[in-house]
MILOSE-327922 format. One record per residue: y, x, z of N, C-alpha, C in turn; residue in three letters. Coordinates in nm, 3 decimals, padded with zeros to 5 digits. Layout:
<<Y X Z> <Y X Z> <Y X Z> "ALA">,
...
! end
This chain:
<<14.121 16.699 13.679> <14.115 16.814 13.588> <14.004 16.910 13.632> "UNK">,
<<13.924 16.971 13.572> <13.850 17.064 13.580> <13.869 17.161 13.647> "UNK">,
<<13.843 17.220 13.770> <13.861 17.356 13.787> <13.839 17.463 13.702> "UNK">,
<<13.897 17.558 13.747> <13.907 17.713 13.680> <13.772 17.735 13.690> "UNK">,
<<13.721 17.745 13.775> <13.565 17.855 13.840> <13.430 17.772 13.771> "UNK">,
<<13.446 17.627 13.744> <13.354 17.554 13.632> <13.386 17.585 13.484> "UNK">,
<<13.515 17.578 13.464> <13.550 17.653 13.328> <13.432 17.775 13.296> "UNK">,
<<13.509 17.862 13.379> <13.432 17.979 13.298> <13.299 18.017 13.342> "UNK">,
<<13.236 17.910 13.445> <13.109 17.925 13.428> <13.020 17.862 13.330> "UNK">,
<<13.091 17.729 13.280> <13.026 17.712 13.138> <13.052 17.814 13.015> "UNK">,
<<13.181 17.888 13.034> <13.197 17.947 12.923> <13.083 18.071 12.919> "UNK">,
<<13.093 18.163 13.048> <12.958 18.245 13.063> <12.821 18.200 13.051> "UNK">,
<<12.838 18.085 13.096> <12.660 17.973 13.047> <12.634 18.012 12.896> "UNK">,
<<12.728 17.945 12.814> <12.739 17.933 12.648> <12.760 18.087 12.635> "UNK">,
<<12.810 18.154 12.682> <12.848 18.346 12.605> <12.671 18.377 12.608> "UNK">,
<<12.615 18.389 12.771> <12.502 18.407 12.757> <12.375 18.353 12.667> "UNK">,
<<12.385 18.197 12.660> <12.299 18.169 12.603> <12.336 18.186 12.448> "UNK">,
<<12.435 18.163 12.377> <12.422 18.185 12.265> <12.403 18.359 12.164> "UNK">,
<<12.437 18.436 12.273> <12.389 18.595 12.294> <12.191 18.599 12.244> "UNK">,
<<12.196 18.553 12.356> <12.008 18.572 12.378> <11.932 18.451 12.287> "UNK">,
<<11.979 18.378 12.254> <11.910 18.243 12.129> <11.948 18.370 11.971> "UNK">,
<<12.113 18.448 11.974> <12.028 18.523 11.831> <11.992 18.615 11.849> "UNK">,
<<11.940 18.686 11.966> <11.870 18.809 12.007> <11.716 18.735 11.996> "UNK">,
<<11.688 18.633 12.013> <11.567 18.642 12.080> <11.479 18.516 12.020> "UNK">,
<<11.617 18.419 11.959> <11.568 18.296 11.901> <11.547 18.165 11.962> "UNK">,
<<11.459 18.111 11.984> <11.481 17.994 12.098> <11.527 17.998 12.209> "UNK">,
<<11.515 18.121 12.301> <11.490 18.129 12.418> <11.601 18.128 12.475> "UNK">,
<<11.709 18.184 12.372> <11.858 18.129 12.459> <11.879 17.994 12.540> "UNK">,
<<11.804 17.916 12.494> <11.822 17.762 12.510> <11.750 17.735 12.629> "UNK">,
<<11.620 17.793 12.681> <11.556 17.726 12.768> <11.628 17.765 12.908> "UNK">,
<<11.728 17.853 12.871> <11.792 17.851 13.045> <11.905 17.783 13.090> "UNK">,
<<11.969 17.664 12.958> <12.045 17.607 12.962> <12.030 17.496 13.073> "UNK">,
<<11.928 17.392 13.141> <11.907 17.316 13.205> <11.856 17.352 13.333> "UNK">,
<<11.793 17.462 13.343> <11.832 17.493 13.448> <11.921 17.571 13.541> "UNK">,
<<12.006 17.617 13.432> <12.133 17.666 13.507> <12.236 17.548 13.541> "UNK">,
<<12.208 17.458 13.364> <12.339 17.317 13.408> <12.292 17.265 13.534> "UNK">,
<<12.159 17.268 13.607> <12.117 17.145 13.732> <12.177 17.246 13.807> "UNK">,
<<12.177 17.379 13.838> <12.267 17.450 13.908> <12.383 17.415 13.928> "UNK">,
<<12.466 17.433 13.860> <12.601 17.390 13.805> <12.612 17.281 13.894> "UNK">,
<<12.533 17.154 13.832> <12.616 17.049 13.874> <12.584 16.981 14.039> "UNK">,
<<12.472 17.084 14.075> <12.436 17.046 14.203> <12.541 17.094 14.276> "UNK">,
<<12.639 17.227 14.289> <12.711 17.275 14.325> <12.857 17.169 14.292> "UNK">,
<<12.849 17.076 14.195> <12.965 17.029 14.179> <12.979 16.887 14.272> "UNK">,
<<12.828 16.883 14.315> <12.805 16.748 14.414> <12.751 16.621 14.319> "UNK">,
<<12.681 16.658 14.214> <12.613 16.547 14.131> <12.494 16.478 14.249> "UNK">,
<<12.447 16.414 14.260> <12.369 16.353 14.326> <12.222 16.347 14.223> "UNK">,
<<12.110 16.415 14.341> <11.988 16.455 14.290> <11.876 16.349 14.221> "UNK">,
<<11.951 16.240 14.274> <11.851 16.206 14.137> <11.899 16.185 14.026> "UNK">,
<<11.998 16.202 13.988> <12.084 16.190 13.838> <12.105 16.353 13.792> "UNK">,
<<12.106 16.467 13.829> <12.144 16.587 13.809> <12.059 16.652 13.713> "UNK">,
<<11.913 16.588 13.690> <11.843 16.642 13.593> <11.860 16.552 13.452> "UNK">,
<<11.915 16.463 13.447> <11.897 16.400 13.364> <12.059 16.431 13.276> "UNK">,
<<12.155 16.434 13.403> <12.303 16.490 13.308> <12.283 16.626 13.295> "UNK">,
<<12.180 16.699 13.286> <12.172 16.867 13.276> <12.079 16.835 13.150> "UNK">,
<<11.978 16.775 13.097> <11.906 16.711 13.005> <12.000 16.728 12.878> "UNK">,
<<12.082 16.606 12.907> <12.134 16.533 12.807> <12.262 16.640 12.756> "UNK">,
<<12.355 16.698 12.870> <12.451 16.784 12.814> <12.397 16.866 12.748> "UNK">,
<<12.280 16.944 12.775> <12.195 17.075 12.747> <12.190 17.007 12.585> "UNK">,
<<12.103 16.863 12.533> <12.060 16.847 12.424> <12.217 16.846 12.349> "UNK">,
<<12.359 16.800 12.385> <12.445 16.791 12.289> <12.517 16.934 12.244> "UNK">,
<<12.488 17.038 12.356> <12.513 17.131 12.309> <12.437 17.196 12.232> "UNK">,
<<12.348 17.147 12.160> <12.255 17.238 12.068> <12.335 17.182 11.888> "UNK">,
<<12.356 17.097 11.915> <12.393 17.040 11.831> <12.510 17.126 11.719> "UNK">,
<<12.623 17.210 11.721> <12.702 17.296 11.695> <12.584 17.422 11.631> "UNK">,
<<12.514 17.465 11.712> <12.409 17.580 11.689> <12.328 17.524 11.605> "UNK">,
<<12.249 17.424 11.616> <12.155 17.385 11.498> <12.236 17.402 11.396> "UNK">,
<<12.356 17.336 11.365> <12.425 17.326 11.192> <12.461 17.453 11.165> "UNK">,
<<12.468 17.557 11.282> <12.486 17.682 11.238> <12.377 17.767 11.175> "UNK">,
<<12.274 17.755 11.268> <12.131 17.795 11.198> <12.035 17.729 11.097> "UNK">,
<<12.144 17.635 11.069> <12.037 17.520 10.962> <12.105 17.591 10.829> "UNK">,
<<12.266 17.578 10.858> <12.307 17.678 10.775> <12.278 17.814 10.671> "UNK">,
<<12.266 17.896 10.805> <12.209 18.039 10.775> <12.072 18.041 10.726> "UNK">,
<<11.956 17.990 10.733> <11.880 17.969 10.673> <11.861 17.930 10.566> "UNK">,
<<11.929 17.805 10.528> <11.952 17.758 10.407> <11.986 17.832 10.314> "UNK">,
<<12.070 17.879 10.347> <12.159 18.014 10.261> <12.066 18.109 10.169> "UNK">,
<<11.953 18.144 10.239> <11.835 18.263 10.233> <11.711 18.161 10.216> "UNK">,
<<11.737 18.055 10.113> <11.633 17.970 10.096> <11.479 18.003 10.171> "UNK">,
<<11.546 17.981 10.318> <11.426 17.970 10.438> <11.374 17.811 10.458> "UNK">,
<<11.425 17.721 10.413> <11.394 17.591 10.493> <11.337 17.476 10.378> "UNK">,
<<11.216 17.451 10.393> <11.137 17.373 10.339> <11.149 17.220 10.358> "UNK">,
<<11.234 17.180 10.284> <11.290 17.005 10.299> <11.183 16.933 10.224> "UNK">,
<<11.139 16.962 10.181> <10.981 16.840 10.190> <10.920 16.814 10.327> "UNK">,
<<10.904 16.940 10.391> <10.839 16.906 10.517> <10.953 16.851 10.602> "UNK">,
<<11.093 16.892 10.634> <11.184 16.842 10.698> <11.190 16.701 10.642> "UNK">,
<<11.202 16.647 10.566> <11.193 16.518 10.519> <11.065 16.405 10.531> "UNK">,
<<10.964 16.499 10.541> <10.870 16.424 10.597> <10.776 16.406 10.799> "UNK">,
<<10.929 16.503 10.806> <10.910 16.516 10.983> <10.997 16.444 11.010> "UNK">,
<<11.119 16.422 10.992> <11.227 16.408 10.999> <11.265 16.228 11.071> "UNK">,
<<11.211 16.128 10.985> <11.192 16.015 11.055> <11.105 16.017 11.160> "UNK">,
<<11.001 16.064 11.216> <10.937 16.101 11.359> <10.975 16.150 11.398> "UNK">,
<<11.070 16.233 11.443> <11.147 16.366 11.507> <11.218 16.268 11.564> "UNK">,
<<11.322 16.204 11.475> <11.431 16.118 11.511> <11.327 15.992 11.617> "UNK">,
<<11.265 15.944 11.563> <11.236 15.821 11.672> <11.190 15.868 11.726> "UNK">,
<<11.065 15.924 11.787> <10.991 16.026 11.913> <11.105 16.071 11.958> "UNK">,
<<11.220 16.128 11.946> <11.340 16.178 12.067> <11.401 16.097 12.113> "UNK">,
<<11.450 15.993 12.027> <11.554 15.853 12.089> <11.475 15.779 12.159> "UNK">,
<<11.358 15.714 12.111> <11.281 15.641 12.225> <11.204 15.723 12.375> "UNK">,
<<11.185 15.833 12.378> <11.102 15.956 12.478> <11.328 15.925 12.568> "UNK">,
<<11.401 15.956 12.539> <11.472 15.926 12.641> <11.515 15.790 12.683> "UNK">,
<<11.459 15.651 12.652> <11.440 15.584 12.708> <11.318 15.550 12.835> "UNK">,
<<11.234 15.664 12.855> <11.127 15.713 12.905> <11.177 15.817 13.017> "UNK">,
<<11.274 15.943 12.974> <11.355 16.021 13.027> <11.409 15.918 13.188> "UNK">,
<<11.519 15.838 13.108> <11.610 15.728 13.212> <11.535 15.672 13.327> "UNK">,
<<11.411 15.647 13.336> <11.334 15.620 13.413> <11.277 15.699 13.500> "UNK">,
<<11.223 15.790 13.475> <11.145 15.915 13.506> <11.219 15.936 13.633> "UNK">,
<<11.221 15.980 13.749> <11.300 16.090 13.825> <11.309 16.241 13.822> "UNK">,
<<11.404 16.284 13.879> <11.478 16.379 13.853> <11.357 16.488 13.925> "UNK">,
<<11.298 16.478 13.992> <11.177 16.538 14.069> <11.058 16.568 13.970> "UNK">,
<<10.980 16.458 13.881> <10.931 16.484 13.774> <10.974 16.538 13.649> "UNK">,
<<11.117 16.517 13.625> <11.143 16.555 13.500> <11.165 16.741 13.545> "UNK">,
<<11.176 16.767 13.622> <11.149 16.908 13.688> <11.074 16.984 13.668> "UNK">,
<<10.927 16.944 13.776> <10.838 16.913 13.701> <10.784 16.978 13.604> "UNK">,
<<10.775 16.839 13.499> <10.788 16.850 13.351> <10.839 16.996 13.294> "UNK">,
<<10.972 17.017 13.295> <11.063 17.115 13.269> <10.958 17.246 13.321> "UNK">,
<<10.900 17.251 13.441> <10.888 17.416 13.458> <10.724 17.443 13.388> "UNK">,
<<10.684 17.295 13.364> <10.540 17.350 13.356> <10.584 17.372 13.172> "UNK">,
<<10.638 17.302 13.139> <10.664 17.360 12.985> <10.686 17.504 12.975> "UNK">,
<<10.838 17.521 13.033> <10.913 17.642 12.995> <10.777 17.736 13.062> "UNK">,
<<10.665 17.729 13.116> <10.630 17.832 13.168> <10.464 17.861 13.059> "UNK">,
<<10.494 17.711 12.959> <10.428 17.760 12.843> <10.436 17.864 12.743> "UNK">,
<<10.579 17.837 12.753> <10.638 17.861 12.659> <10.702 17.995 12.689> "UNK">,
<<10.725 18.030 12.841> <10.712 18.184 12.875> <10.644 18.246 12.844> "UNK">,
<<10.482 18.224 12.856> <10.346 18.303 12.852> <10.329 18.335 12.687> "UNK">,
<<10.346 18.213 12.638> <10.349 18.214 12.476> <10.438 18.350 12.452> "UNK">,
<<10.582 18.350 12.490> <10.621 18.463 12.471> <10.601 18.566 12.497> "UNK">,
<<10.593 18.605 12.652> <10.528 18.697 12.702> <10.392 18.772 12.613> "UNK">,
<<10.337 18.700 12.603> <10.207 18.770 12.516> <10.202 18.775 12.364> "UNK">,
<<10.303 18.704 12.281> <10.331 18.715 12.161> <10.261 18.701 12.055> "UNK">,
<<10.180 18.554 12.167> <10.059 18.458 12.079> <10.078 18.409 11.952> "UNK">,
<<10.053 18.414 11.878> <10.103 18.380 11.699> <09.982 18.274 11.671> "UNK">,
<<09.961 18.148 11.625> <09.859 18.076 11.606> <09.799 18.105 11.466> "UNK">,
<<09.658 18.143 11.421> <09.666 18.181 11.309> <09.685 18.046 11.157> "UNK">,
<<09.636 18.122 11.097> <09.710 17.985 10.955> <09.522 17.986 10.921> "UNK">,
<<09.514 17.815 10.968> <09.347 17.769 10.941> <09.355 17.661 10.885> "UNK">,
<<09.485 17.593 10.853> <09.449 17.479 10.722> <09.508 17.431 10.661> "UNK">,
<<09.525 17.357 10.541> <09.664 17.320 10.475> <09.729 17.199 10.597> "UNK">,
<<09.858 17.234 10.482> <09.985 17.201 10.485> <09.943 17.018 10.560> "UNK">,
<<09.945 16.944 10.641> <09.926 16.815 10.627> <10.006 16.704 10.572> "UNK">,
<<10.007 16.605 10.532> <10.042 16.497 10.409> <10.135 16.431 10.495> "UNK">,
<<10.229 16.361 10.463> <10.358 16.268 10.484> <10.308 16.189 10.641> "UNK">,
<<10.191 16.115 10.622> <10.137 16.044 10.793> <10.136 16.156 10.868> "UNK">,
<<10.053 16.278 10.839> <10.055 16.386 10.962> <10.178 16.430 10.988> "UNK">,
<<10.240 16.454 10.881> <10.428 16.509 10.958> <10.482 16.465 11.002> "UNK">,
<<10.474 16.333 10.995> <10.518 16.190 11.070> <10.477 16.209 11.204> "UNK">,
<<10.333 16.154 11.229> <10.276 16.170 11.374> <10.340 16.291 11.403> "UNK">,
<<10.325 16.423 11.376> <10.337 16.510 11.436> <10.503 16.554 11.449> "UNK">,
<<10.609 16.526 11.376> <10.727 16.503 11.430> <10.779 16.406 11.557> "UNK">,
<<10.657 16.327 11.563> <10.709 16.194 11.669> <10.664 16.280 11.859> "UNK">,
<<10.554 16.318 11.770> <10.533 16.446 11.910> <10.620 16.548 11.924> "UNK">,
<<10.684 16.631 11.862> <10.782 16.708 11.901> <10.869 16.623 11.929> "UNK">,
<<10.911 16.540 11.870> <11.063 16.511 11.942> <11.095 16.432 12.063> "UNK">,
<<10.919 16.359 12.092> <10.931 16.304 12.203> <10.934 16.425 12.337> "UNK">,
<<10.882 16.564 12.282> <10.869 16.674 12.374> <11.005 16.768 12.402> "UNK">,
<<11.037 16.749 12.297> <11.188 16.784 12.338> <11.296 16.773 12.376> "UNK">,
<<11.253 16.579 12.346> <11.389 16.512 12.454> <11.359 16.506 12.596> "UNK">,
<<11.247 16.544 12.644> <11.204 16.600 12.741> <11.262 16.685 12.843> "UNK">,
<<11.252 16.775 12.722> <11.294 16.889 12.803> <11.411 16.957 12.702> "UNK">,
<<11.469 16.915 12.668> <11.631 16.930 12.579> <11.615 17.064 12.528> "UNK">,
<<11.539 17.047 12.452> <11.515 17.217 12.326> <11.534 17.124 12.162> "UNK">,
<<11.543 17.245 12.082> <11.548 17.197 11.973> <11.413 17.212 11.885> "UNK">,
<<11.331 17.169 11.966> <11.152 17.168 11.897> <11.131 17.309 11.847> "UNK">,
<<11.200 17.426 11.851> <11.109 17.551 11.786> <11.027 17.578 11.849> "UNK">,
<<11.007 17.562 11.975> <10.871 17.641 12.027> <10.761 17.513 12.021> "UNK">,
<<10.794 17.421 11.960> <10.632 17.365 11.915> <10.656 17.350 11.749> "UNK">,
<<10.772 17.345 11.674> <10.767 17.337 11.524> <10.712 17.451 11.467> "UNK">,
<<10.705 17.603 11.537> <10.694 17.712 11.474> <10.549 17.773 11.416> "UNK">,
<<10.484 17.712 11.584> <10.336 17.757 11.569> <10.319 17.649 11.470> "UNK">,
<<10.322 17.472 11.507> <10.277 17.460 11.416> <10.250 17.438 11.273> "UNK">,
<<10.373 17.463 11.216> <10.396 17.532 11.090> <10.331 17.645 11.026> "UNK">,
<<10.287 17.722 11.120> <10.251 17.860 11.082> <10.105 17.836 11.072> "UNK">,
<<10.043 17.755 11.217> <09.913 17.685 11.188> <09.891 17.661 11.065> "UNK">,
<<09.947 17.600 10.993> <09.949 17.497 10.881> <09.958 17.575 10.734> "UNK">,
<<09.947 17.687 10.789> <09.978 17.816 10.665> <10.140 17.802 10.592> "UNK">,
<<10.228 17.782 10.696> <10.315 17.788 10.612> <10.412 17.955 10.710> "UNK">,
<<10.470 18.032 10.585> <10.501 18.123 10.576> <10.588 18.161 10.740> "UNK">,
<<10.545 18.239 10.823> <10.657 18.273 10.939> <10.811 18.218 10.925> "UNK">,
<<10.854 18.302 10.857> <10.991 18.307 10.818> <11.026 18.195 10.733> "UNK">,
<<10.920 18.113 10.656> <11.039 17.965 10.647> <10.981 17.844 10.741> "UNK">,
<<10.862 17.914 10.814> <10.816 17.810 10.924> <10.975 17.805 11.029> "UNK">,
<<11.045 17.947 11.101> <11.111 17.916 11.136> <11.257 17.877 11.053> "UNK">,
<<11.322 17.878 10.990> <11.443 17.830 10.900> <11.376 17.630 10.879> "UNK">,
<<11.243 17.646 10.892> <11.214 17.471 10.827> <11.242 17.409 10.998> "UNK">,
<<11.201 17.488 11.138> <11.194 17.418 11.294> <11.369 17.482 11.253> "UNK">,
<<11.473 17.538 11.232> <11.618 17.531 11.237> <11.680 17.351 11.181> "UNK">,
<<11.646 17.408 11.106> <11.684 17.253 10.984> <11.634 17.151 11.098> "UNK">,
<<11.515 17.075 11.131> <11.429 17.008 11.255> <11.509 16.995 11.334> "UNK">,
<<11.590 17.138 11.389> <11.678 17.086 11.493> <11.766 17.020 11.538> "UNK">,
<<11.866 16.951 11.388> <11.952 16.916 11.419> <11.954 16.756 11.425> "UNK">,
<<11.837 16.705 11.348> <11.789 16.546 11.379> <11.758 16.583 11.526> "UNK">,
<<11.683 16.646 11.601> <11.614 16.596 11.700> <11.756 16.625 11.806> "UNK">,
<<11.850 16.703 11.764> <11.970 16.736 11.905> <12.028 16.624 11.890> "UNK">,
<<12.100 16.547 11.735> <12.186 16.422 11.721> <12.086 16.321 11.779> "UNK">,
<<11.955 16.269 11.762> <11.901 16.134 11.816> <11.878 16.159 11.957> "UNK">,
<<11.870 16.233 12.024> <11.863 16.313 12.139> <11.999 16.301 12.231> "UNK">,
<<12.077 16.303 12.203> <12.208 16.317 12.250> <12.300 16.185 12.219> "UNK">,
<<12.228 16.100 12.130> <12.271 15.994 12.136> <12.162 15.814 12.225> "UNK">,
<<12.077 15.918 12.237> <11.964 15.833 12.291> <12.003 15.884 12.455> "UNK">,
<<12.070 15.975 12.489> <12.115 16.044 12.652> <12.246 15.924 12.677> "UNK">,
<<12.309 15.946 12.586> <12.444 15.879 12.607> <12.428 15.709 12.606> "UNK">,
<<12.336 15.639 12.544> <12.354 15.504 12.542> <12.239 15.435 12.709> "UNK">,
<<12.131 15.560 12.701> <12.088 15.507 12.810> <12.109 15.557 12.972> "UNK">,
<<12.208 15.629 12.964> <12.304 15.675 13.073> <12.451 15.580 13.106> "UNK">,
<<12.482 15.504 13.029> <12.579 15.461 12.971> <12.638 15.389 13.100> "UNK">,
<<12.509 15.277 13.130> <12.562 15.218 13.239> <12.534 15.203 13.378> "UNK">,
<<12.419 15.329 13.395> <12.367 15.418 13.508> <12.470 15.519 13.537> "UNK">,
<<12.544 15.570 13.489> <12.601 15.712 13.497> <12.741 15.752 13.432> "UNK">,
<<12.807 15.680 13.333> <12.916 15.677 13.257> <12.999 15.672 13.369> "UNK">,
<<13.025 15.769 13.496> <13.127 15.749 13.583> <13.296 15.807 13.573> "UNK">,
<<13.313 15.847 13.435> <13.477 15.861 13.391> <13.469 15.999 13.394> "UNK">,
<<13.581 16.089 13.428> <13.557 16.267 13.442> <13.522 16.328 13.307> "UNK">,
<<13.556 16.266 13.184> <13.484 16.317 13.020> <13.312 16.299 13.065> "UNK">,
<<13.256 16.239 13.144> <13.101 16.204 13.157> <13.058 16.080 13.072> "UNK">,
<<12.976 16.068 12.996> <12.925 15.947 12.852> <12.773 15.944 12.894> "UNK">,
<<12.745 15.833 12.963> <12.621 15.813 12.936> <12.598 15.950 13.037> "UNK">,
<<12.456 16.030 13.009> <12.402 16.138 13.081> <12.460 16.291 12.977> "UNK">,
<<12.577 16.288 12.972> <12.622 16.385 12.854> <12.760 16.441 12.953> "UNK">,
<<12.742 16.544 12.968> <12.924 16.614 13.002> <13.009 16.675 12.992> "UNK">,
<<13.107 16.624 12.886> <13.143 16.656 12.785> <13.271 16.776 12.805> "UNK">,
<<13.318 16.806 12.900> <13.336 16.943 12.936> <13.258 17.065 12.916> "UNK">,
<<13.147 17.022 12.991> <13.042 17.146 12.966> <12.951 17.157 12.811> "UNK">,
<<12.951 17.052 12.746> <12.924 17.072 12.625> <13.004 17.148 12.481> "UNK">,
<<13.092 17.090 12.550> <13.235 17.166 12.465> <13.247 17.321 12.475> "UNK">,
<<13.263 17.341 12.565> <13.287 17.503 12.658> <13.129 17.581 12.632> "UNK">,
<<12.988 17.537 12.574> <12.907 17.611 12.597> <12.899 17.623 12.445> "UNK">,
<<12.957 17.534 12.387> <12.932 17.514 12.216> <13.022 17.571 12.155> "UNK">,
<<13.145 17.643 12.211> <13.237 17.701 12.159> <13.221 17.866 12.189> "UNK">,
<<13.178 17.908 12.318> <13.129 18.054 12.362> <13.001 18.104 12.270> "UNK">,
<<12.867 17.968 12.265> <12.769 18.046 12.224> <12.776 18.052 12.070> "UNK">,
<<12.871 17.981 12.012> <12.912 18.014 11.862> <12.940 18.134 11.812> "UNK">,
<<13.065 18.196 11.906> <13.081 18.311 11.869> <13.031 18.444 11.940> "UNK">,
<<12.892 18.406 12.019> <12.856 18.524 12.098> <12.728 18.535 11.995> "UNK">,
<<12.637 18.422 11.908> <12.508 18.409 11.884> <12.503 18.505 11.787> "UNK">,
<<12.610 18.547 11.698> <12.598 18.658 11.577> <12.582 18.819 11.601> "UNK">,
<<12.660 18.795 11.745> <12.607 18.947 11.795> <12.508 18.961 11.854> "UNK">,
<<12.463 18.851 11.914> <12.296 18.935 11.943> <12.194 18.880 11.855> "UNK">,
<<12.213 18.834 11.745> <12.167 18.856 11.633> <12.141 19.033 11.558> "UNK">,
<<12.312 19.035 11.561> <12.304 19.175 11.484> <12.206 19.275 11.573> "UNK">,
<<12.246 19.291 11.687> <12.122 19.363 11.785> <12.015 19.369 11.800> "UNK">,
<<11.954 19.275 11.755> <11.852 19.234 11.748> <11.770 19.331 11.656> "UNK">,
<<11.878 19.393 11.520> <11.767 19.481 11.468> <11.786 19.607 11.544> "UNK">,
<<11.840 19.626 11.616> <11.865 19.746 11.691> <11.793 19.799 11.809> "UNK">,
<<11.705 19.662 11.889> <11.662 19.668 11.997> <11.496 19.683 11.963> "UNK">,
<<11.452 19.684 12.100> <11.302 19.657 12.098> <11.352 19.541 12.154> "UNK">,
<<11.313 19.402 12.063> <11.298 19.301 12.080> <11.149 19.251 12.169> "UNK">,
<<11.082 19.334 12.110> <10.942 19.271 12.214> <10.914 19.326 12.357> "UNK">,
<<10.985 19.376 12.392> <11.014 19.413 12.536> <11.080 19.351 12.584> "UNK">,
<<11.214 19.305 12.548> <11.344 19.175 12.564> <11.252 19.035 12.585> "UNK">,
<<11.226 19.019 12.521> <11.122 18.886 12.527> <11.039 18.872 12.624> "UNK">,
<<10.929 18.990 12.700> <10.870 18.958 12.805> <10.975 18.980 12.954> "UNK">,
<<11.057 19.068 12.902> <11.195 19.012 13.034> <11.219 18.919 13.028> "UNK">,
<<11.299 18.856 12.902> <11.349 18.725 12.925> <11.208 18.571 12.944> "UNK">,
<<11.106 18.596 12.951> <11.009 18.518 12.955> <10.978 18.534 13.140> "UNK">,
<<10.983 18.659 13.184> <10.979 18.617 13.328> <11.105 18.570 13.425> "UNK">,
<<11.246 18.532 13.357> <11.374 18.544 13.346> <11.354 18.350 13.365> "UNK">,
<<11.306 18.259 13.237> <11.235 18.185 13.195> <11.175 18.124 13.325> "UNK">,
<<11.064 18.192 13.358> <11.012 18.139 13.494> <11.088 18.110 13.587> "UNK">,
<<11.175 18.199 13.652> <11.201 18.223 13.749> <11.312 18.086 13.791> "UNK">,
<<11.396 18.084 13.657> <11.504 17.977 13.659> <11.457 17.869 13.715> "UNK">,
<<11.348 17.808 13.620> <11.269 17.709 13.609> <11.206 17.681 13.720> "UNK">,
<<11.194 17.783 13.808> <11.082 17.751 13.924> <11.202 17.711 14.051> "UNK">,
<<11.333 17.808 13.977> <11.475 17.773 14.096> <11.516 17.636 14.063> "UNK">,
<<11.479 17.579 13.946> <11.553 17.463 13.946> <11.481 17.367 14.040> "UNK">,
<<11.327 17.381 13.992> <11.241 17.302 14.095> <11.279 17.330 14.198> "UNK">,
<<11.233 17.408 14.281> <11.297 17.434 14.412> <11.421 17.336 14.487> "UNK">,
<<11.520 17.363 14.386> <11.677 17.305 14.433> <11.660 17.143 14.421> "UNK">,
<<11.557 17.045 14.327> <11.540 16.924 14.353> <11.454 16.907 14.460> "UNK">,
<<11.390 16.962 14.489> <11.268 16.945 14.584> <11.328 16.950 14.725> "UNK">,
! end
C-alpha cells in the first residue's frame, strides 16, 4: 500500500502544478518530471529507470488536463480542427515511435535532453519572445512533417507540445489566441500516443507490480490528475488579477533550477 507522505506529495505535486499551468499556461507542466525523478529517487527507483517512469507518468497525467482545456477552448470557438486534423496523424506517430527511442536512451541523457529544453523554453519565457507571423498557413504535408516533430519532442520530454505548437502557429500567421486553444486540442493525441507508447515499451523492462504499467505510475498519475483538476481553475481566475509577466520570469528561473536539480541527482 502506498504510504501517507507519497500520497500527499503527489497530491501537492498535482495542487501545484495544476495551479501554475492555469496561471501561467504550459509551464505548470514542465516541473512535473523533475519533481516525479525526485519523488521516485527518494522512493528507491533505481537510476537508470527513474527518468523514464517520471517521463511516462508525467505524459499520462496530462491527459485529464488536455480534455479539460481542449474543452474550454472549444467552447469559445478557439481551436482550429483543420489544422488539428492535419497535425494530428504526425503528432500521434512522432510521439509513439520517439518513445521507442526514449526506452533506449539512458536516464543520464534523457536528463540531459530534459534540462537543455526546459531551459529553452525558460529563456523563451523569461524574455517573452513572441515569433512574428511571416508566412502562410502551411498545406496538409507541412502539418504532417511538422506534427511528427513536435510529438517526437515531446515524448521526449513529456509536455503537451505547447511550447513548440504555439510559436509555431503564430509563425504561420495564425491568430495568438486560437494558435493556443488549436496546441490545447494537439494535446490530447500527443498525451494518449505518448502514454501508451510509455506503457507498452516499459512493459517488460519495468512492469514490476505496485499499480506500475510499463514506465507509467499509476498512483501518482491518479493523485496528480485529480488535485490539478480542481486547483487549474483558480489560478486561471488569478491570472486576470496578477502581473502575470513577472510570474513567468519567476517561474522560468523556478524552471531552471528544477531541471538543473534533476540533472544533478542522476549524475
Amino acid at each position: 500500500m502506498l504510504e501517507i507522505e507519497w500520497v500527499l506529495s503527489f497530491l501537492l505535486l498535482g495542487s501545484f502544478v495544476g495551479f501554475m499551468a492555469g496561471l501561467l499556461g504550459i509551464g505548470g507542466r514542465g516541473i512535473l518530471v523533475p519533481v516525479l525523478t525526485s519523488i521516485f529517487l527518494l522512493q528507491g527507483i533505481p537510476v537508470e529507470n527513474v527518468v523514464h517512469l517520471a517521463l511516462g507518468s508525467s505524459m499520462a497525467s496530462i491527459i485529464v488536463t488536455s480534455i479539460s482545456s481542449l474543452r474550454a477552448h472549444h467552447s469559445k470557438g478557439g481551436v482550429v480542427w483543420n489544422i488539428v486534423k492535419g497535425m494530428a496523424p504526425g503528432i500521434v506517430a512522432g510521439t509513439f515511435i520517439a518513445t521507442f527511442l526514449v526506452s533506449h536512451i539512458s536516464s543520464i541523457y534523457l536528463a540531459l535532453f530534459f534540462s537543455m529544453f526546459m531551459a529553452y523554453v525558460s529563456i523563451q519565457m523569461f524574455l517573452n519572445k513572441k515569433p512574428k507571423p511571416s508566412r502562410k498557413l502551411a498545406g496538409n504535408r507541412g502539418l504532417l512533417i511538422a506534427g511528427s516533430g513536435i510529438g517526437a519532442i515531446s515524448a521526449l520530454v513529456s509536455i503537451g507540445g505547447g511550447s513548440l505548437t504555439v510559436p509555431y502557429l503564430t509563425w504561420q500567421n495564425v491568430d495568438i489566441k486560437r494558435a493556443i486553444g488549436t496546441s490545447a486540442a494537439i494535446g490530447l493525441p500527443i498525451s494518449i500516443a505518448g502514454t501508451l507508447g510509455y506503457v507498452i515499451n516499459g512493459w517488460e523492462s519495468y512492469s514490476m507490480g505496485n499499480y506500475t504499467f510499463g514506465f507509467v505510475y499509476l498512483p501518482a498519475v491518479l493523485l496528480i490528475s485529480i488535485a490539478s483538476f480542481f486547483t487549474a481553475p483558480y489560478g486561471a481566475k488569478l491570472a486576470h488579477r496578477l502581473n502575470v509577466s513577472i510570474l513567468k520570469k519567476v517561474f522560468s528561473v523556478l524552471l531552471i533550477i528544477l531541471s538543473i536539480k534533476m540533472l544533478i541527482s542522476i549524475l
